[in-house]
C-alpha positions as CSV (number, residue, x, y, z in Angstrom):
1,X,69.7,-120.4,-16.2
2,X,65.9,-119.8,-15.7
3,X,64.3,-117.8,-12.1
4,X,61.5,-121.4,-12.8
5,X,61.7,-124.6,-14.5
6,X,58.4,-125.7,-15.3
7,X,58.3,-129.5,-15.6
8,X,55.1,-130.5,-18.0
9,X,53.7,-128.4,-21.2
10,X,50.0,-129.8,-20.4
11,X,47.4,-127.0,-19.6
12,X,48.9,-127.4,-16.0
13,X,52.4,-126.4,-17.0
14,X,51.4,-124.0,-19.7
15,X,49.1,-121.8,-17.1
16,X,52.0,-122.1,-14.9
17,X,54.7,-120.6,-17.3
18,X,52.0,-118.1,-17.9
19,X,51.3,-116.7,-14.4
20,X,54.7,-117.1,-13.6
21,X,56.1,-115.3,-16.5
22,X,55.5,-111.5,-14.6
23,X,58.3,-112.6,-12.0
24,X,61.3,-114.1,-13.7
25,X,62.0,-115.9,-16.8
26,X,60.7,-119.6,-17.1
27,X,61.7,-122.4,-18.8
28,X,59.4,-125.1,-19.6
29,X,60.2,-129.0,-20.0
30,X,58.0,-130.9,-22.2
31,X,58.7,-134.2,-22.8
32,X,57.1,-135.1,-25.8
33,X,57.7,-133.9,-29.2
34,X,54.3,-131.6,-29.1
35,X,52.8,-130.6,-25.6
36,X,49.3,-131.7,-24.5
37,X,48.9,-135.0,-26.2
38,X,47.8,-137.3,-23.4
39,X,45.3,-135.7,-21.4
40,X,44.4,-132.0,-22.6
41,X,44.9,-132.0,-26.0
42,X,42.0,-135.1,-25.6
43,X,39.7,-133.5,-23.4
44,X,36.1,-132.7,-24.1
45,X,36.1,-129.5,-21.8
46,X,33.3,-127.9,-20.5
47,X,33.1,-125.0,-18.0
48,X,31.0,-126.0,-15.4
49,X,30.1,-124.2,-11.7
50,X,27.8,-127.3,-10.9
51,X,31.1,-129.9,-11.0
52,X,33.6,-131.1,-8.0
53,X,34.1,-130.6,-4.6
54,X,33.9,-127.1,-3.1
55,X,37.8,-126.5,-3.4
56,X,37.7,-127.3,-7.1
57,X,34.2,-124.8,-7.6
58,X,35.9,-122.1,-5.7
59,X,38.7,-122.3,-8.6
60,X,36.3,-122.7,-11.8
61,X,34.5,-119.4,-10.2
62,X,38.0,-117.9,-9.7
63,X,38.9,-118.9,-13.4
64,X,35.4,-117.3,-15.4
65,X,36.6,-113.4,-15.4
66,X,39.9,-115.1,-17.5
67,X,37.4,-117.2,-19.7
68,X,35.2,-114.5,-20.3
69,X,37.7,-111.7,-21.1
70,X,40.6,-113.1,-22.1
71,X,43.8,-110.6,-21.9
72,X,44.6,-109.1,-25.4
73,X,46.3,-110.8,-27.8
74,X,45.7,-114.0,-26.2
75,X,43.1,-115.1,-28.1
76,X,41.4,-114.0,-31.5
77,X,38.8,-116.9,-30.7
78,X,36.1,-116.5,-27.7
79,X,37.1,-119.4,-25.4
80,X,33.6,-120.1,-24.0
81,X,30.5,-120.6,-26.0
82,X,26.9,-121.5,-24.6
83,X,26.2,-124.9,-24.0
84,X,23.7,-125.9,-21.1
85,X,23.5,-129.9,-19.7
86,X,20.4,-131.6,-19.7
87,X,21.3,-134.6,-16.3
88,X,18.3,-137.5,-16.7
89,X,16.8,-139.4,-13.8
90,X,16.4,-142.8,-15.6
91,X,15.7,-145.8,-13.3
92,X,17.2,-146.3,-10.3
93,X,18.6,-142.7,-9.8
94,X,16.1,-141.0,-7.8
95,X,18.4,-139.9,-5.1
96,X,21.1,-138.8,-7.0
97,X,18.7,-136.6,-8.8
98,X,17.7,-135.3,-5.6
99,X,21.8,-134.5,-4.6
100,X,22.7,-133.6,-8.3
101,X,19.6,-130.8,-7.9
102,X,20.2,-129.5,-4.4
103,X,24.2,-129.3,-5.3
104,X,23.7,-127.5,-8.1
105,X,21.5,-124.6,-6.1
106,X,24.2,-122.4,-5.1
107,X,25.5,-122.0,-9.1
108,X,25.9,-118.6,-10.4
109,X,23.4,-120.1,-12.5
110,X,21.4,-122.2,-10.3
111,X,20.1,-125.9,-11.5
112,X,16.3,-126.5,-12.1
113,X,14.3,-128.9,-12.4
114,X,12.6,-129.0,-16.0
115,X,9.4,-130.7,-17.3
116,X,9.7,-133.1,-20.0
117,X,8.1,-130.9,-22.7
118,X,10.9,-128.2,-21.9
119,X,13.9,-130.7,-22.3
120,X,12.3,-131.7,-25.2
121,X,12.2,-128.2,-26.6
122,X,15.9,-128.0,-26.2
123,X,16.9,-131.9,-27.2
124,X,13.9,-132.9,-29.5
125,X,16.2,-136.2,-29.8
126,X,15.1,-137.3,-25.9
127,X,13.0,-140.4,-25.7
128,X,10.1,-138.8,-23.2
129,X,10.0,-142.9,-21.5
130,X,13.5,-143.2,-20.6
131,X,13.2,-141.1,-17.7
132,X,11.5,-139.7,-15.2
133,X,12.7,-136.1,-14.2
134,X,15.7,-133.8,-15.8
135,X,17.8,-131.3,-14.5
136,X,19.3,-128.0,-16.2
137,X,22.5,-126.7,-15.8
138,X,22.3,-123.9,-17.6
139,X,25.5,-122.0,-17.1
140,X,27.4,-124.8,-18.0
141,X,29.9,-124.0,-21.3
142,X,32.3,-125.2,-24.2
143,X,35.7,-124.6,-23.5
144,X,37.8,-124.0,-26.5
145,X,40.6,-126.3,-25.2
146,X,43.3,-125.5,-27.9
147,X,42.9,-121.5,-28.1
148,X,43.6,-121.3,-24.4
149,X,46.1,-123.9,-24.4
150,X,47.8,-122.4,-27.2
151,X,47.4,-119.2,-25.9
152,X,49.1,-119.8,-22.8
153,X,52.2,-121.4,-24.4
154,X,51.8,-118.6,-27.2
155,X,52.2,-116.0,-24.7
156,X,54.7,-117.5,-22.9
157,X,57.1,-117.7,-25.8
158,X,56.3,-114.1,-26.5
159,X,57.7,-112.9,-23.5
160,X,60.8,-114.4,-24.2
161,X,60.5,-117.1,-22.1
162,X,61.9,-121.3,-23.3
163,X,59.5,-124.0,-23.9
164,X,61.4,-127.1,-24.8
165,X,59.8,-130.0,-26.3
166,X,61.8,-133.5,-26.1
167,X,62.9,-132.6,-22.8
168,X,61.5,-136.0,-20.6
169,X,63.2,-134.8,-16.9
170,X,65.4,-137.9,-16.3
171,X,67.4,-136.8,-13.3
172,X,66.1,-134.1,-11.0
173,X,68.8,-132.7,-8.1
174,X,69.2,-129.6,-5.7
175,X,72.5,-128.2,-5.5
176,X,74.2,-124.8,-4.1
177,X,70.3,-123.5,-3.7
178,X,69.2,-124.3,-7.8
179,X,67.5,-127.4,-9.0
180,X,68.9,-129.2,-11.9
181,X,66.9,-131.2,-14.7
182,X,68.9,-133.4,-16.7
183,X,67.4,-133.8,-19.7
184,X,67.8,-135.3,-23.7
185,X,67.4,-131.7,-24.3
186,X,70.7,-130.5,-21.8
187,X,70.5,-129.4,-18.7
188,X,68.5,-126.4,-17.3
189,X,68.6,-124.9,-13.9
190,X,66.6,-122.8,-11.7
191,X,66.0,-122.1,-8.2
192,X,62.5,-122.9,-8.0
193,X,61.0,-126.0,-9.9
194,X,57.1,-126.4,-10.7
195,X,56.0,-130.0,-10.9
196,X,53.4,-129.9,-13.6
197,X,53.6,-133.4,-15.1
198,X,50.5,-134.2,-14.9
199,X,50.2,-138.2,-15.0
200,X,53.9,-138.5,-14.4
201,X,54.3,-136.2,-11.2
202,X,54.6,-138.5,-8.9
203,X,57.5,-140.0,-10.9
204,X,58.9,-136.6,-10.9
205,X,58.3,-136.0,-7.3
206,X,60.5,-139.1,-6.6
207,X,63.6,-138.0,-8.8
208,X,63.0,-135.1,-7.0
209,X,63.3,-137.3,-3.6
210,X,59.8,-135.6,-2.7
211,X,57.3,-137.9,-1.6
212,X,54.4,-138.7,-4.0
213,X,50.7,-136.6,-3.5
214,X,49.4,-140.5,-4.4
215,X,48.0,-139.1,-7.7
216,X,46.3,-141.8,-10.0
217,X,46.3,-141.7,-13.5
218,X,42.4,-142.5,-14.6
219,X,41.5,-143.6,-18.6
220,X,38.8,-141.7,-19.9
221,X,37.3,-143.0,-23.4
222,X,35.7,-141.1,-25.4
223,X,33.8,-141.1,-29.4
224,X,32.5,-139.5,-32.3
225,X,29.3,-141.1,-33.6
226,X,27.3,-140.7,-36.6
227,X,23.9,-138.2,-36.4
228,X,21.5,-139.7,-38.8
229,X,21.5,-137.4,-42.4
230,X,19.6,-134.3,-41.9
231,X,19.9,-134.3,-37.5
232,X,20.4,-130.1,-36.4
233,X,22.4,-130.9,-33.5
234,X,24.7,-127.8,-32.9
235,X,22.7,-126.2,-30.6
236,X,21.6,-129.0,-28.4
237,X,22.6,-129.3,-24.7
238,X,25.0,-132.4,-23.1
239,X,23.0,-135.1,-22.2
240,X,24.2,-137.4,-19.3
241,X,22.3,-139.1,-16.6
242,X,22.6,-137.7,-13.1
243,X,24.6,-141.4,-12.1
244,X,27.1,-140.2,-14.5
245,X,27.1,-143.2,-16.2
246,X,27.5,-141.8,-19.6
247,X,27.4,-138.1,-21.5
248,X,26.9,-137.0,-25.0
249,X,27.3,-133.4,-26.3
250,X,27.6,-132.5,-30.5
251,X,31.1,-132.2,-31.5
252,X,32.6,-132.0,-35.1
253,X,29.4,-132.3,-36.9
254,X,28.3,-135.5,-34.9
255,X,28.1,-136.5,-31.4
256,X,30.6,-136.7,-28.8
257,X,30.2,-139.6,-26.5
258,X,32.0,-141.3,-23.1
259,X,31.4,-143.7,-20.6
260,X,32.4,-141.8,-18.2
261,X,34.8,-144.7,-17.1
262,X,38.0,-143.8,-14.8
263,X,39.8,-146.8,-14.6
264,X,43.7,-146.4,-13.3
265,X,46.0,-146.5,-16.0
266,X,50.0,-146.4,-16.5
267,X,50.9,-143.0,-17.8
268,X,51.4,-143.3,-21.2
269,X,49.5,-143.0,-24.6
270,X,46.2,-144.4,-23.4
271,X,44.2,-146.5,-26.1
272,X,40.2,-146.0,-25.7
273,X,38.0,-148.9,-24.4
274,X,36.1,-151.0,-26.8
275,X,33.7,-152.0,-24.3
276,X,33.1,-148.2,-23.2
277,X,32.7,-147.0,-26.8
278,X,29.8,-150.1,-27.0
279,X,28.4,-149.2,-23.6
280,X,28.3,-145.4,-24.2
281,X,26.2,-146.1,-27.5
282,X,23.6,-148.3,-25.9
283,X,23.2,-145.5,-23.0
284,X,22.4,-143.1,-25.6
285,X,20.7,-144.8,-27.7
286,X,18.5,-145.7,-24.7
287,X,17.4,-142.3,-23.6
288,X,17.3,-140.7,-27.1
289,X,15.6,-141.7,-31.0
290,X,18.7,-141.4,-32.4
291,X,19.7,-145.3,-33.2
292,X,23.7,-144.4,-33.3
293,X,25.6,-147.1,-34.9
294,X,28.8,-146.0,-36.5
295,X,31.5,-144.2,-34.4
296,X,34.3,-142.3,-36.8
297,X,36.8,-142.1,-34.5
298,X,37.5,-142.8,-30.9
299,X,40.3,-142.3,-28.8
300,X,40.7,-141.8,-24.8
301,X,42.8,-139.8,-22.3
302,X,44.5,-139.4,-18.6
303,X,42.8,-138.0,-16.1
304,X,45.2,-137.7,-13.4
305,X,43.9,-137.6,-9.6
306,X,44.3,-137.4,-5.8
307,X,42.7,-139.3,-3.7
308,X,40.0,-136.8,-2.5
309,X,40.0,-135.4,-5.9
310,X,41.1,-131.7,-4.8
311,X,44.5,-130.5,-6.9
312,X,47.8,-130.1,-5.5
313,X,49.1,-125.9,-5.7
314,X,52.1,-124.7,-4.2
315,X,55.4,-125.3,-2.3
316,X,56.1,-128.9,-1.0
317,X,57.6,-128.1,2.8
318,X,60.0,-130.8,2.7
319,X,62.2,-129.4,0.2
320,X,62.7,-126.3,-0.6
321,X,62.1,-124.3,-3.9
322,X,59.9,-127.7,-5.2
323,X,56.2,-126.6,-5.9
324,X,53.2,-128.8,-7.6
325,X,50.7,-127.8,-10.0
326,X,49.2,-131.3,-10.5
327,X,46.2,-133.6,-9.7
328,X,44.2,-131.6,-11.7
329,X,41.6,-134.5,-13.1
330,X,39.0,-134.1,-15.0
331,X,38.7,-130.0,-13.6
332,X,42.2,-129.3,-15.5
333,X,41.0,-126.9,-18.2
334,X,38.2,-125.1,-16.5
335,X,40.2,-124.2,-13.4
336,X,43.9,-123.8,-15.6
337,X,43.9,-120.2,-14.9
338,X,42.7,-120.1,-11.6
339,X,45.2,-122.8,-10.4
340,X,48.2,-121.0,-12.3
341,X,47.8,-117.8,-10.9
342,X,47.3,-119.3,-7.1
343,X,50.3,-121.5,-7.8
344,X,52.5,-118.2,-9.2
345,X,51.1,-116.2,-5.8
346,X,52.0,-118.6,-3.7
347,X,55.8,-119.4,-4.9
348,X,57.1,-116.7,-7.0
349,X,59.0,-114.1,-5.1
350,X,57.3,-110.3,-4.9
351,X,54.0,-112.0,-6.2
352,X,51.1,-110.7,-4.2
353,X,49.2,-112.8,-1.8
354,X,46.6,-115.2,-3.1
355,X,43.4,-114.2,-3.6
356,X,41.8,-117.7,-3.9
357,X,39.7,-118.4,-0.8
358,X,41.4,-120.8,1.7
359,X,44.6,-120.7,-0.3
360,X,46.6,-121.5,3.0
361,X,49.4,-124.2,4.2
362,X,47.2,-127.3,4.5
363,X,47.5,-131.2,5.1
364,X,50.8,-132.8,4.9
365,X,53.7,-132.2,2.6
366,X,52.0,-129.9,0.1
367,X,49.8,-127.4,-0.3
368,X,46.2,-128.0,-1.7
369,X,43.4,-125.8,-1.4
370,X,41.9,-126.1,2.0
């Protein structure tokens, strides 16, 4: 028997096992073979103060001491490097340049507005006619998505603590004060349960007989195109339009694109768009001199949601010793430490009290950042 099952080995679950690791042993439920596969071990993370609503910026704030000075031994790797975003006004976009520019004041790093000739300077690939003003996010970084992953789960194990792959939760039941997961794995038991499933909470919340936080699984396609022989793109900034309608950052020697699409999608093994992959090429192809044609690999992933896009942290009222660590979206990675610590202060017994601003019982059946 475990003091908390943790049900999901996605960044969600792994940054739970970690923070909750201090206060009693933990036992973690993966159900696939390898943890991660469908949403963060497909993510093109970047750590970015300019990005979500202000319950989401409060926890990517709360999450940069971790990023920036990891705890030793949990990484040999820095897990941020410098990467700036370049966000176009091309036609039609006027006033969301205006919002994307005002909301981006009150950054650590405040957004400016640059002149052509400076984006230039840092994206010499920008076609100076496709648009009319740009916007710098400056403080915006790379995320090394499978150092801290892997360092949470790493750690975890260190501490003598289960993480069992193969281990899909098929029956989920409260009895004489623990909560029982029955799963192709055997049985595990604990008195408090964290659901951390990510795309398949909601399913979990219902085995559970909790009712669902109405998360929505979103697909999110991404793709690695082809720089033309002798393109230095390393150090260039993400490029995306301030509509959001597409992004493009180098990765792996070429360049990472997306669509930025978010349609729903069944959990599952999501398959990328070929439609999006087309559509993300033409949209770079029209603000830069780069003529991509061949993509070398493509591939999507599940962005999992509520419907005001804030997460879902802490104890669900209605039954007790259930907690949630889900609806992360697209802010998963950046706020992954953040999220698991408020989520261990706010359920593990002799933990001390939040230090997350607003972290309080909220709206409804669970507890989201208020």
């Amino acid at each position: 028997m475990s003091d908390f099952l943790v049900v999901g080995g996605g960044i969600a679950g792994a940054a739970a096992g970690y923070f909750l690791a201090p206060y009693g042993r933990v036992t973690l439920l993966e159900a696939e073979r390898t943890p991660g596969i469908h949403a963060t071990g497909r993510s093109a993370a970047v750590f970015s103060e300019y990005y979500g609503n202000d319950r989401v910026r409060s926890l990517t704030r709360d999450s940069r001491a971790f990023y920036e000075d990891p705890p030793p031994g949990f990484t040999d790797t820095p897990l941020l490097t410098a990467r700036g975003v370049l966000a176009l006004e091309t036609p039609g976009t006027a006033d969301d340049f205006d919002a994307a520019l005002k909301s981006g004041a009150d950054a650590p790093r405040p957004a400016v507005e640059l002149t052509p000739a400076e984006a230039l300077r840092l994206c010499p690939a920008l076609r100076p006619d496709a648009f009319r003003r740009v916007l710098h996010r400056p403080g915006t970084r790379d995320i090394d998505v499978d150092a801290t992953h892997r360092g949470f789960l790493r750690a975890l194990r260190a501490a003598g603590n289960a993480v069992v792959t193969g281990a899909r939760v098929r029956a989920l039941a409260r009895r004489r004060g623990l909560w029982h997961a029955d799963t192709p794995a055997g049985e595990f038991a604990a008195p408090i349960v964290v659901n951390a499933a990510g795309a398949w909470a909601d399913r979990v919340a219902a085995l559970a007989g909790a009712r669902p936080a109405g998360l929505t699984p979103r697909r999110r396609t991404a793709a690695i195109a082809a720089l033309p022989p002798g393109t230095a793109a390393a150090g260039w900034p993400l490029v995306c339009d301030v509509a959001d309608t597409f992004y493009a950052k180098p990765e792996s020697g070429g360049l990472l694109l997306s669509p930025v699409d978010a349609d729903p999608a069944d959990p599952g093994d999501v398959r990328p768009d070929d439609l999006g992959v087309a559509l993300a090429l033409e949209r770079v192809n029209a603000v830069t001199i780069l003529r991509l044609r061949h993509i070398s690999h493509a591939w999507a992933g599940l962005r999992t949601a509520t419907p005001d896009d804030t997460p879902v942290v802490g104890p669900d009222p209605d039954l007790p010793g259930f907690a949630w660590l889900a609806g992360l979206g697209g802010y998963g990675i950046q706020t992954a430490p953040a999220a698991g610590a408020l989520l261990a202060a706010l359920v593990a017994p002799g933990a001390p009290p939040p230090t997350t601003p607003g972290a309080t019982p909220a709206r409804g059946r669970v507890l989201p950042l208020k």
